[in-house]
N, C-alpha and C positions, 0 to 999 in steps of 0.2 A: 481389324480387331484391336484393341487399346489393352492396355494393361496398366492399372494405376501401379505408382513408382515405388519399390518397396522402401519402407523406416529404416535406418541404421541399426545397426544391432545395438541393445537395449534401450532403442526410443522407448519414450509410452507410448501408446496405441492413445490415436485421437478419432475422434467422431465430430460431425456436424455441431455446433449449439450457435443455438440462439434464445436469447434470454431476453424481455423487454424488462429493461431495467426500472419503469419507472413502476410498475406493478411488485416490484420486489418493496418487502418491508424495511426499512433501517432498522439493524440491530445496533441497539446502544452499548457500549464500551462501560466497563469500568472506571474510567478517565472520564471525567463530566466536560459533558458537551462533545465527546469523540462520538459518533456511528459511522457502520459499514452497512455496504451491500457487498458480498462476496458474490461473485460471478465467474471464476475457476478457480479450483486447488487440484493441486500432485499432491495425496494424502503423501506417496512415497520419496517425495525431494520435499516436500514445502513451500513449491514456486506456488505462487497466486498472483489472482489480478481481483482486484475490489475496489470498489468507488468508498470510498473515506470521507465524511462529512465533519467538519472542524464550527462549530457556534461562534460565534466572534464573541474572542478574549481567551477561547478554548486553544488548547496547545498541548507540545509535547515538555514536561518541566525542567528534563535536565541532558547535560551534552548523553551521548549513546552512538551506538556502534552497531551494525545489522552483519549477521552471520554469512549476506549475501548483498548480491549489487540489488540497492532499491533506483526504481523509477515512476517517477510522478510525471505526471502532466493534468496543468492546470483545467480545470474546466472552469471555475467562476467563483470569485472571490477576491482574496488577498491573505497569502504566508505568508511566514515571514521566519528564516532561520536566523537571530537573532544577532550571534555571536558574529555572522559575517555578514550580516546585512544582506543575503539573497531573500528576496522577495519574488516568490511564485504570484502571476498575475493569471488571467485568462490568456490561451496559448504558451504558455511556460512549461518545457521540459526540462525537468530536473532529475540528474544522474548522480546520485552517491556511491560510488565504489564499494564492495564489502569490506566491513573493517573501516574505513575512515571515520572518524567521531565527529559527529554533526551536532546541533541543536544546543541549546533548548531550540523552539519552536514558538510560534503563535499565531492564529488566524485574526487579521484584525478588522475582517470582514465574515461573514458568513461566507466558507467556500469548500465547496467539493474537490477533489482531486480521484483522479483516475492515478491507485498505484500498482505498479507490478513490482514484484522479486522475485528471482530467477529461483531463488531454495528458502531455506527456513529464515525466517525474519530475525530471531537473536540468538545470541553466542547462549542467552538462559534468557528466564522471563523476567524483563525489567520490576523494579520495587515499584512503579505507579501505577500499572496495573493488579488488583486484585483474583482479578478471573485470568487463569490461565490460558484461555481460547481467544483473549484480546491481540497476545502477542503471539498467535498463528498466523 
């Protein structure tokens, strides 16, 4: 007889998903040229994982700071973090610490990005978003 491994005490409770992402619609962003496909959230930490579509010339406008560690990984395109010349290509993992000030940004391709963050995306909801639910 087996017995699956118990959670830590106050994991969340996770279940199975599976999600085919290409049947999910892109929600557009408030930020022209941004959409998402969200494919998990912790309504109760704010960690998610969402595919982010960037339009080429589309970007993020000015440096910023995340309330938690983001990670990207490229699927296909070309970023580009401006101020330091990192350029996310296809196969590029990219780890921003919480709190370190990154960006501006800019896609100078058409490209997706698989992002995750471990908790809430900002310290408050940046001024270039107008919809609040951009910067969940």
């Amino acid at each position: 007889m087996s017995t699956a491994p118990s959670l830590p005490a106050g994991a969340p409770g996770l279940t199975e998903i599976l999600i085919q992402s290409a049947s999910l619609p892109w929600r557009e962003k408030s930020l022209a040229g941004i959409s998402e496909k969200m494919l998990w959230r912790n309504e109760e930490t704010g960690a998610s994982i969402a595919l982010i579509r960037f339009a080429k010339g589309a970007g993020i406008p000015k440096p910023h700071s995340h309330a938690s560690n983001q990670f990207m990984f490229c699927l296909s395109g070309r970023y580009e973090y401006t101020a330091t010349a990192t350029v996310l290509e296809p196969g590029s993992f990219y780890c921003n610490p919480m709190g370190l000030v990154h960006g501006p940004a800019v896609a100078h391709e058409d490209t997706v990005v698989l992002e995750i963050y471990d908790g809430p995306h900002y310290p408050q909801v940046p001024d270039w978003y107008t919809n609040p639910e951009d910067a969940r």
